[in-house]
C-alpha positions in Angstrom: 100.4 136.0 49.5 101.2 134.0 52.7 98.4 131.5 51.6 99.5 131.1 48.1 103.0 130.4 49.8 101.9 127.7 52.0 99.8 125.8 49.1 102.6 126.0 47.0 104.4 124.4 49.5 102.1 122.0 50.0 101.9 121.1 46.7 105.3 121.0 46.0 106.1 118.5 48.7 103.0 116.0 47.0 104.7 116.4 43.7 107.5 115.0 45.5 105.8 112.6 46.8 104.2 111.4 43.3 107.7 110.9 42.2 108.8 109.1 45.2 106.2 106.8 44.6 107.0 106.5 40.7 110.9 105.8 41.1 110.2 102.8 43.7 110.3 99.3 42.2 107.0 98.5 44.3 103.2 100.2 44.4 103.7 102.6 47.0 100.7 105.5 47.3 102.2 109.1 46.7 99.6 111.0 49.1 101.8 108.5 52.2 104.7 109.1 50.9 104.2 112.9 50.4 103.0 112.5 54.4 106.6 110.9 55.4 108.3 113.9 53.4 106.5 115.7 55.5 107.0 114.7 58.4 110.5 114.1 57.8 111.3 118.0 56.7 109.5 118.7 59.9 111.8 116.7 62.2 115.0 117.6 60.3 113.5 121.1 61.3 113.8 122.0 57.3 110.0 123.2 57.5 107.9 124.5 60.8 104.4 123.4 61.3 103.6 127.2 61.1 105.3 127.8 57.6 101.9 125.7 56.2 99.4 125.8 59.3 97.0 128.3 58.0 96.5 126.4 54.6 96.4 122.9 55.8 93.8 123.9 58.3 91.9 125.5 55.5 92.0 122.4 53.6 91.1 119.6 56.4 88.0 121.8 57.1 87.1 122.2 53.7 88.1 118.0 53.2 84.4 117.0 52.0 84.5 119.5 48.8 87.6 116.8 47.5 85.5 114.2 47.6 82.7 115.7 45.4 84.7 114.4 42.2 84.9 110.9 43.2 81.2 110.7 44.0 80.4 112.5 41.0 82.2 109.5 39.2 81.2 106.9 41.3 77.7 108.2 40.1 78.5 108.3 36.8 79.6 104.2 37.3 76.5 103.6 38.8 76.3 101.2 36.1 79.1 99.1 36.3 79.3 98.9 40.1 75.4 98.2 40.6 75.1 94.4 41.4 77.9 95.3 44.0 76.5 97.1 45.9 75.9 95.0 48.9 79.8 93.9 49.1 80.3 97.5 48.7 78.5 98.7 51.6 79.9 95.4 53.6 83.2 96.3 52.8 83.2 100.1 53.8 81.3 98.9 57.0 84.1 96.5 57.7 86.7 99.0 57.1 84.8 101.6 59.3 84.7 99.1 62.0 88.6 98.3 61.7 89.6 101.9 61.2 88.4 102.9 64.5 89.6 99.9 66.5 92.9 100.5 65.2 92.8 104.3 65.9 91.4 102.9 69.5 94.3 100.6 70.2 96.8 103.1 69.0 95.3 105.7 71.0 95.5 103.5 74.6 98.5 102.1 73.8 99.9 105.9 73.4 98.2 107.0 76.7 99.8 103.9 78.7 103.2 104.8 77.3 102.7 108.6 78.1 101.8 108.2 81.9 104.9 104.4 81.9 106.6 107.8 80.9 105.4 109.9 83.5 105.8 107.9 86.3 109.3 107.2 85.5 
């Protein structure tokens, strides 16, 4: 029962976040803005990281079974997207690269103003 509590409460909060993203004037994607909901019940203390722990660990190690529907689909496009396929692959590359520089910058950045917090 505690696991069917915790999903619903995870799913209630991206329902929310599907109609934040609807009622702004400007494309805004519902899975961020259900993340900033989130995150903001959390620091309002509203909702405790334990109240859906168990379920959203669950789920991040279960995260490749969600993306078995968009390959499936990208497979059955194979099609349309086939004389793509090199700005495809340049594109994810690109993004790879990007991703983890930025994750790499964010991360120093954090560390320097952890141990500028330290010191002080």
């Amino acid at each position: 029962m505690k696991i069917i509590k915790q999903l619903f409460l995870i799913f209630l909060i991206c329902i929310a976040g599907e109609l934040v993203s609807k009622i702004l004037p400007f494309p805004f994607p519902s899975s961020v803005a259900a993340l900033l909901i989130m995150l903001a019940l959390f620091i309002a203390g509203v909702l405790r990281p334990e109240s859906v722990r168990e379920t959203a660990e669950f789920l991040l190690a279960n995260l490749a079974f969600l993306f078995i529907p968009s390959g499936v689909a990208i497979i059955d496009k194979y099609s349309a997207v086939k004389g793509n396929i090199p700005a495809l692959l340049f594109i994810c590359v690109m993004s790879t690269i990007i991703t983890f520089a930025a994750a790499a910058y964010t991360v120093t950045a954090v560390i320097k103003l952890m141990e500028r917090g330290n010191k002080a």
